[in-house]
C-alpha positions in Angstrom: 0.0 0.0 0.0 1.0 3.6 -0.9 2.0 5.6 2.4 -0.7 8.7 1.8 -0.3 12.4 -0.2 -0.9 15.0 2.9 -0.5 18.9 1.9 -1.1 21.5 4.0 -1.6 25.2 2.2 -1.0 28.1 4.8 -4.0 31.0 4.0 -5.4 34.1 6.0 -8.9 33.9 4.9 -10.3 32.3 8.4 -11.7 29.3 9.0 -15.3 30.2 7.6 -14.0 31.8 4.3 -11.9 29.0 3.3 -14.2 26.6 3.6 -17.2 28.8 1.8 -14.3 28.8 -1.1 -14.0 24.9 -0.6 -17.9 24.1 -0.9 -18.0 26.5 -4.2 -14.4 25.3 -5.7 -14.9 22.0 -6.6 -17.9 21.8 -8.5 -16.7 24.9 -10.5 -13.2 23.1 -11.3 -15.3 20.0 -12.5 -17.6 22.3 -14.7 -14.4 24.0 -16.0 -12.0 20.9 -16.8 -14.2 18.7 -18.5 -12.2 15.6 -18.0 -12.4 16.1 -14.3 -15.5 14.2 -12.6 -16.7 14.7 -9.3 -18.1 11.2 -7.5 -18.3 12.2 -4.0 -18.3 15.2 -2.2 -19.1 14.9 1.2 -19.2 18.1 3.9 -19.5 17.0 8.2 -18.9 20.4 9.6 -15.1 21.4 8.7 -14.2 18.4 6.6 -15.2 17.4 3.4 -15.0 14.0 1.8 -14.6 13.6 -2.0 -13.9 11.1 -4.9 -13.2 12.4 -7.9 -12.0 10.9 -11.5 -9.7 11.9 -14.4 -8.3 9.9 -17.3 -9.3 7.0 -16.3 -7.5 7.4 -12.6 -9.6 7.9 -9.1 -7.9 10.2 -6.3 -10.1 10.3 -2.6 -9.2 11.7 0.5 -10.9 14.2 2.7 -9.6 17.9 3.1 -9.8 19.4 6.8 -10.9 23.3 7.0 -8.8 25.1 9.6 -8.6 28.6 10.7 -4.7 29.2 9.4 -4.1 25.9 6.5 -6.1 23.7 5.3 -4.8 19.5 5.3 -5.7 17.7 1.8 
């Protein structure tokens, strides 16, 4: 098995901005990149679960809002 990808991007926007960003930034990517399909996309509070697909390859995870980073 594949240890996991983890990322953590720094912002300033607060914890409620980012995530408002997060809820309207996937579906707009998908509608913009047309090989890009969204399976799953899943909010509980600060954390959103997704599945998505592209050329034939499937990347899930969850990405975790906090008030400084967020952690793909």
């Amino acid at each position: 098995m594949v240890a996991p990808l983890i990322v953590s991007i720094p912002h300033d926007l607060g914890r409620d901005e980012a995530r408002r960003r997060l809820q309207a930034g996937l579906t707009r990517a998908a509608s913009r990149v047309p090989i890009l399909n969204v399976d799953e996309e899943i909010w509980d509070g600060d954390r959103m679960a997704f599945r998505v697909r592209a050329l034939g390859q499937t990347a899930a995870g969850h990405v975790d809002v906090q008030y400084d980073h967020v952690r793909l």
